[in-house]
C-alpha positions in Angstrom: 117.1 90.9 79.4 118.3 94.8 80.1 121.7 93.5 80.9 121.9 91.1 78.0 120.9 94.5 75.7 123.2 96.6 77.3 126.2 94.4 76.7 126.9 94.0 80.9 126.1 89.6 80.5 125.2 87.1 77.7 122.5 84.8 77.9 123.6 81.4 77.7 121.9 77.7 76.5 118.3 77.4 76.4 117.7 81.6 77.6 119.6 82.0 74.2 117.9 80.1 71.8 114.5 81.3 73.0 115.9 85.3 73.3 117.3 84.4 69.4 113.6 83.0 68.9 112.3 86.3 70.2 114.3 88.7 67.9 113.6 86.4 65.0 109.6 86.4 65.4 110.0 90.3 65.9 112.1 90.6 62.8 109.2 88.7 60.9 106.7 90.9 62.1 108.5 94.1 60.9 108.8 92.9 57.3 104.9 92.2 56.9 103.9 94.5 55.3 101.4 97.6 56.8 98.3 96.2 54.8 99.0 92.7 56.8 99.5 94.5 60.5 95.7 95.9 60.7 94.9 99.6 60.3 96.2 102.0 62.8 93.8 103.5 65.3 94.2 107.0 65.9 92.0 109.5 66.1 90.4 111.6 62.5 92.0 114.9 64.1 95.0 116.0 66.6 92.7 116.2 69.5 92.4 113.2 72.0 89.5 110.8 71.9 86.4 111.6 73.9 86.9 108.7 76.3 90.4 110.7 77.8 89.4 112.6 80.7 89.7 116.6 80.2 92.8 118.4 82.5 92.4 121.0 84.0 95.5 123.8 83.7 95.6 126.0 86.0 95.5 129.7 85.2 97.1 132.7 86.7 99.8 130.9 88.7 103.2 132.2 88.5 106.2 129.4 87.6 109.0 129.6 89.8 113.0 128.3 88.8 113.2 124.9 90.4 116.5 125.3 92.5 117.9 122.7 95.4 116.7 122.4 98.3 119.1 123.3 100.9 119.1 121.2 103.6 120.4 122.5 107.1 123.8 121.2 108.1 122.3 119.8 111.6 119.9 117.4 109.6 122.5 116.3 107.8 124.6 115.3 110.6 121.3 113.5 112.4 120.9 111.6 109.1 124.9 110.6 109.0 124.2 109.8 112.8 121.4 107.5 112.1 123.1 106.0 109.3 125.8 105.2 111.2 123.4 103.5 114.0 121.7 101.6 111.7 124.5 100.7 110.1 125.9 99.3 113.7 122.8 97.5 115.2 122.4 95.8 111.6 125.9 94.3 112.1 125.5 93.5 116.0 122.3 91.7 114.8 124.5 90.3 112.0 127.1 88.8 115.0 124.2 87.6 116.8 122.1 86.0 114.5 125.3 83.9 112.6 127.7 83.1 115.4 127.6 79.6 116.8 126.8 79.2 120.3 129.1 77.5 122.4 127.9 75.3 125.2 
């Protein structure tokens, strides 16, 4: 459905008429009016309800910028390495696995 709603595909034949079945019974809830939905539950005052667990916020801590972490240019040629490995054993197994044997 999130490609159909961002416009990348279309659903097609019996996907369509339910999805158009969908919108429609969602439509018809929306016009009821708010008397017919139920009352709303929220609590009398801003605060949260007393089931909600309490969180604690820590005190006296400074807050430091968030910046990048920089990453050493040795680690990133081991992880270009690996990728690279990884990359070539995962087509060697590939070969192996889908080439006929002969015999």
């Amino acid at each position: 459905m999130r490609c159909w709603e961002s416009g990348r595909s279309a659903p097609r034949g019996a996907r369509r008429r339910a999805y158009a079945e969908f919108l429609n019974g969602l439509a018809v809830l929306e016009l009821r009016s708010p008397a017919a939905r139920g009352p709303a539950i929220e609590p009398a005052s801003g605060a949260a309800p007393s089931w909600y667990p309490a969180r604690a916020v820590p005190v006296g801590r400074p807050v430091r910028p968030v910046r990048a972490d920089p990453v050493s240019e040795p680690r990133l040629r081991r992880w270009r390495r690996a990728a690279v490995a990884a990359g070539c054993w995962t087509l060697v197994l590939q070969l192996l696995l889908t080439v006929p044997v002969v015999g």
